[in-house]
N, C-alpha and C positions, 0 to 999 in steps of 0.2 A: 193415608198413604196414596200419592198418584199410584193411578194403570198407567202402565206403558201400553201403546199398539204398537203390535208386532205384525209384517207381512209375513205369512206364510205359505212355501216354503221359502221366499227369496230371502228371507232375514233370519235365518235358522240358525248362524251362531251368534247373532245379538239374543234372540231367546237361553242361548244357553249361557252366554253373560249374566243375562237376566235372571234364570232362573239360578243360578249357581249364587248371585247378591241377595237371593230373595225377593224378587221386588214382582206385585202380579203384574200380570201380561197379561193382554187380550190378543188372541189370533185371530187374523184377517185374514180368513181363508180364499187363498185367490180362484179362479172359475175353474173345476177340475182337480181341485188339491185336495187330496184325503186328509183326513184330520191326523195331527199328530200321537205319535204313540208315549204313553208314559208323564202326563201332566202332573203336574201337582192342585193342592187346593187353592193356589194365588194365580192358576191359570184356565184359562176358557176359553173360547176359539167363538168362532160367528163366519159362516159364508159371506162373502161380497158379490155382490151390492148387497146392504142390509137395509132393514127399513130403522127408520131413527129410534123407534119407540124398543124394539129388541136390543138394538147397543145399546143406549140406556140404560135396562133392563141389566144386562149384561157386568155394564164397567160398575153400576151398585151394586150389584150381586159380589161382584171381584172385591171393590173397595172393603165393603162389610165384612168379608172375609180376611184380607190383607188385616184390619181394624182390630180385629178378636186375636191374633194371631199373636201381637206385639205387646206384651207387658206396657200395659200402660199407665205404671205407679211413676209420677214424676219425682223424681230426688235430686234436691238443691243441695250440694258441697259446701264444705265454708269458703272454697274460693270463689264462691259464684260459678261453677262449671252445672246448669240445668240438663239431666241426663232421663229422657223419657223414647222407651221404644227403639233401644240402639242408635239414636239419635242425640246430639246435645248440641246446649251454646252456653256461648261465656258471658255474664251478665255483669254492665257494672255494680258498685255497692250499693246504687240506691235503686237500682230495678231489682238486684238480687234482693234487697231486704221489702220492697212490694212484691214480690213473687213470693217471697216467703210468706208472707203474710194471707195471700190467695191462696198458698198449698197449705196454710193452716185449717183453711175452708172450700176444700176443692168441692166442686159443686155449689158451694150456697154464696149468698153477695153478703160480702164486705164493704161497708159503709166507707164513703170519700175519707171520715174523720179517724176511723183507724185505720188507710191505709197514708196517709198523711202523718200518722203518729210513725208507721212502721217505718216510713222510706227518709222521714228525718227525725228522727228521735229528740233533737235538744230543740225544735222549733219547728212548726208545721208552716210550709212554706204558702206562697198564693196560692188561688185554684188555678191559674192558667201550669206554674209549675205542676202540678201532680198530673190535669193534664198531656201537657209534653211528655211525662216521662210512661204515662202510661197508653200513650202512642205510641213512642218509640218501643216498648216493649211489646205491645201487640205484635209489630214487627218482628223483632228478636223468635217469641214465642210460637207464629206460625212455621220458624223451622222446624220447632220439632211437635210441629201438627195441635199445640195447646192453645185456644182462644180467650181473648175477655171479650166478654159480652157488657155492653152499658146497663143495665138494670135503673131504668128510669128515675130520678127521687131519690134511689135506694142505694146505691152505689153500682159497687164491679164484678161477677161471677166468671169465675176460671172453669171450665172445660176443656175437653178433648175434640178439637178440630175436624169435625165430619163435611164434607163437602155436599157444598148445595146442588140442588137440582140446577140452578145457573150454570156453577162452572164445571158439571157434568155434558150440560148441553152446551157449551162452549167445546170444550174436550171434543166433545162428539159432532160435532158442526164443521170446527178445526180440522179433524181426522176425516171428514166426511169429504171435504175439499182434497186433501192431501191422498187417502188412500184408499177411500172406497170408490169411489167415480173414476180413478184413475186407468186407464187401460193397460 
């Protein structure tokens, strides 16, 4: 789950948006602002200017928490609607019936050849199709935070989408531009 930054106090009812959807926040406490009263555990605050390495700190500390927080048992409908963490997507029949096939083994890898069996059942189509559609569904699946990982040799493993040290420091580089250095 993204951290939102939040300025504080300038942005005090986008926080109360925020925290009313759930969603963590990080407070950017501006020069002279006392910390907010009443946070919850999706939220935490930082004086500005911060040094890089304590936001960091900070937005994983947030994320991990936001992460625990959210039921994260994925369940595939028969209409293809993937419902994981108050979050879903609509999947077509043959991404639904490869996803199924990865939520029969969440966590461990599933081989090219069953998941070729699963997404066409009356004939396993080329490698560039399985492929495509397990592309496209990477896609689909990062909305609601579930990754496949390539498993060299071996096939595809389904996971829960934790966010890397990159595009933490991106976030934070991004937000460092916009509203830490700002006056």
């Amino acid at each position: 789950m993204d951290v939102v930054l939040v300025r504080w106090p300038a942005e005090r009812h986008r926080r109360e948006r925020l925290r009313a959807a759930g969603d963590p926040r990080l407070l950017l406490l501006e020069p002279g602002a006392a910390p907010p009263v009443g946070g919850d555990a999706l939220e935490d605050w930082i004086r500005i200017p911060a040094d890089e390495a304590d936001l960091l700190h900070r937005l994983a500390g947030l994320e991990a928490r936001a992460a625990a927080s959210l039921p994260m048992t994925p369940e595939l409908d028969a209409d293809g609607v993937l419902r994981v963490g108050g979050r879903w997507v609509s999947l077509p029949p043959v991404e639904a019936r490869l996803t199924s096939a990865l939520l029969g083994r969440l966590g461990l890898v599933v081989s090219r050849d069953v998941l070729a069996r699963a997404g066409w059942p009356e004939g396993a189509p080329g490698r560039n199709a399985l492929d495509v559609h397990v592309l496209r569904l990477r896609r689909r699946l990062a909305e609601v935070r579930l990754a496949i990982r390539t498993v060299r040799s071996r096939g595809y493993l389904l996971e829960p989408q934790l966010a890397t040290v990159e595009v933490v420091r991106r976030v934070s580089s991004e937000s460092s531009q916009q509203d830490v250095h700002q006056p």
